[in-house]
N, C-alpha and C positions, 0 to 999 in steps of 0.2 A: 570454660570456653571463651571467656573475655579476652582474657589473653593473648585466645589464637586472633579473633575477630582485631584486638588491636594492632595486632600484626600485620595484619593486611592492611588495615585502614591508614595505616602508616607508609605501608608500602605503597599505596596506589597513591596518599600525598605527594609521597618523594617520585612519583610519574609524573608530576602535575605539569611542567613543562616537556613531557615527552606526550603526555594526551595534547594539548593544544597543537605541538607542532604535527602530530596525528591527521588528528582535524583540516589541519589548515591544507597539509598536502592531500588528503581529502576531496577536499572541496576545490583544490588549484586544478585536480581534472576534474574538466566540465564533459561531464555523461549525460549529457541532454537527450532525452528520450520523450518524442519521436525526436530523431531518425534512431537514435542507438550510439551513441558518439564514444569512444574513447575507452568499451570496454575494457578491452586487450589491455591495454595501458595501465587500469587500477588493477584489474585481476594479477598483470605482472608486479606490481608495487607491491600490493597487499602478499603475494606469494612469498617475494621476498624478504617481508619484515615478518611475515610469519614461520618462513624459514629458518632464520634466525634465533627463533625464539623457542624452535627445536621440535616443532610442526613439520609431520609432515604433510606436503600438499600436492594438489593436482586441480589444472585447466580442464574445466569440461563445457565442448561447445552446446549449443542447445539446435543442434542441426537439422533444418527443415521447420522450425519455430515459425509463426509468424514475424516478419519484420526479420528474418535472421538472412542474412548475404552475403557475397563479397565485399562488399562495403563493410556492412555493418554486422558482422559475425556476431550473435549470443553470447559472449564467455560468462563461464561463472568462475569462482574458488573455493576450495573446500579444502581448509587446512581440518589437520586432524592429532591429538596429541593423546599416547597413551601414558596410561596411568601404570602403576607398581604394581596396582592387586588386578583381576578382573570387577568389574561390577557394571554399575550404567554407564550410558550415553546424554552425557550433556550437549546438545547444541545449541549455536547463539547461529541467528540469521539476520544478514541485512540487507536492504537490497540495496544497489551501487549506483544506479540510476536516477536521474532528477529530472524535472518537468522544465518547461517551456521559463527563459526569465522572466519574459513579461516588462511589462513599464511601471516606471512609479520608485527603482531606486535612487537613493542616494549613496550607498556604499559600492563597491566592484562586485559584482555579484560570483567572481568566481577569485576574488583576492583575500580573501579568508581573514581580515583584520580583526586585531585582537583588539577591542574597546572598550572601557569597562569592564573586562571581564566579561564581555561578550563576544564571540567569534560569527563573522556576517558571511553569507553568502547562501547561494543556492545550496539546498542540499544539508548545509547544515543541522537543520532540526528535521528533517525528514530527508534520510536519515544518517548522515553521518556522522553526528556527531553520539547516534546510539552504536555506530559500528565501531567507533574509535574506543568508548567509552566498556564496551564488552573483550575488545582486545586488550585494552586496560586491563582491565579484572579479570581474564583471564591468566595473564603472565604475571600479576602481583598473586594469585590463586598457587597457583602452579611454584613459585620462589617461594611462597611460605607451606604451602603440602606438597612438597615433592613425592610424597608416598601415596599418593591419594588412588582410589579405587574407581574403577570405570575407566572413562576417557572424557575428551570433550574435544569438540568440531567448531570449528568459527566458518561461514564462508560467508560472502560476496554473490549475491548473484539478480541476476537479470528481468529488467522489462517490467518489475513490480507497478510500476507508474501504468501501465498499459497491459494489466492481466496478468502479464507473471508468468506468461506459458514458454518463454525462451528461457525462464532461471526455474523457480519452484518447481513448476507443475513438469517441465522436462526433467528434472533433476528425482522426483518422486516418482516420475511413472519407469525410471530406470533404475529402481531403488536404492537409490541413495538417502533414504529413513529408514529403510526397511529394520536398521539396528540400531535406530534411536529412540531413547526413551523418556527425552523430556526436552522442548523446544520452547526456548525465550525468544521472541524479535522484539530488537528493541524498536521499536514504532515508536515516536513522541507522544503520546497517554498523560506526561507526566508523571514525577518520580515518584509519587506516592499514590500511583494508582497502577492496578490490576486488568489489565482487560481483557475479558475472557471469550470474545469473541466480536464478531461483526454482522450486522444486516445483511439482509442479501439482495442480490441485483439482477435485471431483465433488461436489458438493452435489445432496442430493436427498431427496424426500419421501415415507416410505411409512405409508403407510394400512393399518389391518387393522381390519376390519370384525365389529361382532356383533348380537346382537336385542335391542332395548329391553326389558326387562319390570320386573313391581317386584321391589324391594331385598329384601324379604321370601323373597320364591321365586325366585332368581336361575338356578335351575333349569327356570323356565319362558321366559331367555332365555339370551343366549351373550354373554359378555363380552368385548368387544374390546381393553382392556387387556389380559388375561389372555393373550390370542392375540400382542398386543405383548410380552409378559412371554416369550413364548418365544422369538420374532426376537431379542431381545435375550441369552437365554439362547445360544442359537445362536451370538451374535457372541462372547461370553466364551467358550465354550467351545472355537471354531474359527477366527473370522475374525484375532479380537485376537493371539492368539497366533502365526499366521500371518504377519499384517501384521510381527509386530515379527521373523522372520527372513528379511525383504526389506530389505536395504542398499546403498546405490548409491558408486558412485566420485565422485559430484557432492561439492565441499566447502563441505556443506551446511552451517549452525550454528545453534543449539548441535548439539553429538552426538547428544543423542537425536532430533536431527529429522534422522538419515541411515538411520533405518528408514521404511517406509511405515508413515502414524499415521489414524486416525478419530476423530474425535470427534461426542457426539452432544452437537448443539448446540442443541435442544427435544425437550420432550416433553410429549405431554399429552391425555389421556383424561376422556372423560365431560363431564360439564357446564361450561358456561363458569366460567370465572374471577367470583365475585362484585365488583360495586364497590368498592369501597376503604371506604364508608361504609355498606356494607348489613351489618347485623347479626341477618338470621335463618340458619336452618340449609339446607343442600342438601335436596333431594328425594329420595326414596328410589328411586332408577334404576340399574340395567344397564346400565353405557356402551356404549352399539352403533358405538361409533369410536374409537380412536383413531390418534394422528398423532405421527413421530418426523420430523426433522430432522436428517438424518447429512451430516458434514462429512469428507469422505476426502482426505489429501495423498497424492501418490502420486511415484514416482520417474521420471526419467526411462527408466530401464531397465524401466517398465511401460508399456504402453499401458492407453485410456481403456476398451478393450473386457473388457482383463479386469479392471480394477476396479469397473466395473460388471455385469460376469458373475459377483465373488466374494459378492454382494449378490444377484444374482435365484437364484444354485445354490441359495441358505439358504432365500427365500421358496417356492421351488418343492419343494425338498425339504419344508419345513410342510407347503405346499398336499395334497403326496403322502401324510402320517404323521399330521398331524394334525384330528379331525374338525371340518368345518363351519368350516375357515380360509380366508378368504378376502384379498387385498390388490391394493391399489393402489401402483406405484409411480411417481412424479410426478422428471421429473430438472429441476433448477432452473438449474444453472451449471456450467460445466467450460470451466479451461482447460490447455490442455500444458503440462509442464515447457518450459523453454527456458533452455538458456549460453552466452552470446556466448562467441568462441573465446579465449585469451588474447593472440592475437597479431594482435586486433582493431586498427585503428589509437587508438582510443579508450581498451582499454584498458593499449597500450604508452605513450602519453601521459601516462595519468593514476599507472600504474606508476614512469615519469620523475619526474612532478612530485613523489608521494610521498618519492621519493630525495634527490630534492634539498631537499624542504623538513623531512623530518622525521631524514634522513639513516637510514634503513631501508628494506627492501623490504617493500612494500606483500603482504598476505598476502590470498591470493585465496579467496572466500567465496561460498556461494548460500546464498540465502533458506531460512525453510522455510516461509512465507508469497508468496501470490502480490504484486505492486504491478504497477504500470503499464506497465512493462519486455513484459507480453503484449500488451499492444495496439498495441504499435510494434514486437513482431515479428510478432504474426498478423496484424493487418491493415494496418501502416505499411510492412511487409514490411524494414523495416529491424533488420540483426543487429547493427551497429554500438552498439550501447544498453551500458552501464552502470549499476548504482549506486552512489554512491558520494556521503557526507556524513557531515557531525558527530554527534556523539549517540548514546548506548547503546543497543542494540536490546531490549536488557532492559527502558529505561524506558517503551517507548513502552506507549500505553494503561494505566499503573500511575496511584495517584495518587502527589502530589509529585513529577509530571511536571520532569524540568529539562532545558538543557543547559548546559556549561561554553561560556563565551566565548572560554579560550583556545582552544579544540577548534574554534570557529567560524571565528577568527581563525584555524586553522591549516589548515583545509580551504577555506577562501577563497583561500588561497595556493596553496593544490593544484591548485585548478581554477583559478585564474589563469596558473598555470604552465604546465596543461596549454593553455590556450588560445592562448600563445606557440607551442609545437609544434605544434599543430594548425594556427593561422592567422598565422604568420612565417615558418614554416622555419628560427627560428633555437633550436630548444629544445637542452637538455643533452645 
């Protein structure tokens, strides 16, 4: 099998200037999500270079999604290529979406410059430069086993930056996995790691309530900051310190994300925000609300009951101690931990290919963020799932966003390899 494997590994060389220019048009549409920017646009790109390539494909919107409009419609892609025998379903998932620029570049953030051997911009290491880099390997796969057994799926799809319920989780609850049987996203993990799942998340909204009066005699109302000032005092003094001696066996990375972590991801009392060009003073008011935004990661050795029972004990205890407190608590999103097992067929595969192409053992890894990995086990009900891809997990969402080419090129290999073993039977 060296043989077959250098075949490829030769083929997917002689791409090397078609992966970059990939990439770069990639990354030149900016799908800035929130709002949703420019799906339609890569979904039609990607359809038709994967058209080409002898895929067949299809648009599917994710209608009625959160976020999903006239403006800003869901699209996903879902190219599909069969194979010569019957056998499995390979699919590669990426999502086409990228997050907020931010401040602090130096390079164009959607001009994809090649430096170094490094290509820069939003999006590129989370994740498009794992979507470029599996379409790679798939069409150098596919030129050297054209006989190959099963099929294999690439798509494109939506909102993974913001939950994933207008791409994944729309796309599985209409089953469209229902006949897949093994799923790589390339996430940036890094190329000689395995990750076999993600922490899980509780997002949620608490309110605490007071009486308007003037700023003057704050005395003749009740401050709802003030009453937030204490949930928050409460969480430093008991929840935080808590959370960080709960540890799991998951191998979660970095290390400090193998404690359960909260973050509070808004805040904000009293009067709105002025416009950006109004230039007189606030009113003199008693804020009678305000509103936090907590973001809980939690382990798989927790359940969802008690981390949302370490949050209403703190509220209920105020309610009990302190006067005239009142709160609202609003739950926004939660999903489970979940790890594929290691001796997944998916991830003995892509463990093989590592070995063979980087000659190491692939070193097995969970998230400490959730991706799309939930939506194809909760509602695709498929465990078979991975991630695995190019790109430092460090980078993603920083500016001077990159990823290395050769790192493309070598995970292109990876999952070409593994698609040998998965759909030839003749792997290493």
């Amino acid at each position: 099998m060296n043989a077959l494997f250098d075949r490829i590994a030769a083929r997917i060389d002689a791409k090397c200037e078609d992966l970059i220019a990939l990439t770069q048009a990639l990354v030149q549409i900016p799908t800035l999500n929130p709002p949703g920017e420019n799906y339609r646009e890569i979904c039609g790109y990607l359809a038709e270079r994967l058209g080409k390539s002898g895929f067949e494909v299809q648009l599917v919107r994710g209608e009625g999604t959160p976020g999903d409009s006239k403006k800003y419609p869901r699209w996903n892609v879902i190219a599909r290529k069969e194979g010569a025998h019957a056998g499995d379903c390979v699919h590669f998932n990426s999502h086409i979406d990228v997050v907020e620029v931010g401040q602090g570049w130096t390079r164009d953030p959607f001009g994809g410059e090649l430096i170094d051997g490094k290509i820069y911009g939003r999006g590129t290491c989370d994740m498009k430069g794992g979507l470029a880099a599996s379409i790679i390997a798939a069409e150098a796969f596919i030129e050297a086993c054209p006989d190959f057994h099963g099929s294999i799926e690439i798509s494109g799809t939506a909102d993974e930056e913001t939950g994933g319920y207008g791409g994944v989780a729309y796309l599985a609850e209409h089953g469209h996995y229902a006949h897949v049987d093994h799923v790589i996203i390339p996430e940036p993990l890094q190329k000689d790691r395995i990750c076999l799942g993600h922490r899980g998340v509780w997002w949620a909204e608490i309110e605490t309530h007071g009486e308007i009066a003037h700023g003057s005699m704050p005395f003749l109302g009740d401050c709802a900051v003030r009453h937030m000032g204490a949930v928050l005092q409460e969480m430093e003094t008991s929840l935080f310190p808590a959370l960080a001696r709960k540890h799991t066996a998951m191998p979660v990375v970095p290390e400090g994300a193998r404690q359960s972590t909260m973050n509070i991801n808004s805040f904000h009392g009293g009067q709105a925000e002025p416009e950006a060009d109004f230039t007189g003073l606030p009113s003199a008011c008693v804020p009678d609300r305000a509103r936090m935004i907590i973001d809980r990661r939690y382990l798989i050795e927790e359940s969802e009951e008690e981390v949302r029972g370490e949050v209403v004990d703190i509220l209920e205890r105020l309610k009990s101690e302190r006067a005239n407190f009142s709160y609202e608590l609003r739950e926004m999103w939660s999903v489970s931990p979940t790890m594929t097992q290691k001796d997944a067929p998916v991830v003995a595969s892509v463990q093989k290919a590592v070995q063979q192409v980087l000659g190491k053992e692939a070193e097995y890894v969970v998230s400490p963020g959730t991706y799309d990995q939930k939506h194809i086990d909760r509602i695709g009900r498929l465990k078979n799932c991975i991630a695995y891809g190019p790109g430092l997990l460090e980078l993603a969402h920083k500016p001077d966003e990159y990823i290395e080419v050769a790192d493309m090129l070598d995970s292109a290999k990876v999952m070409a390899h593994s698609m040998v073993d998965l759909l030839t039977g003749e792997g290493a």
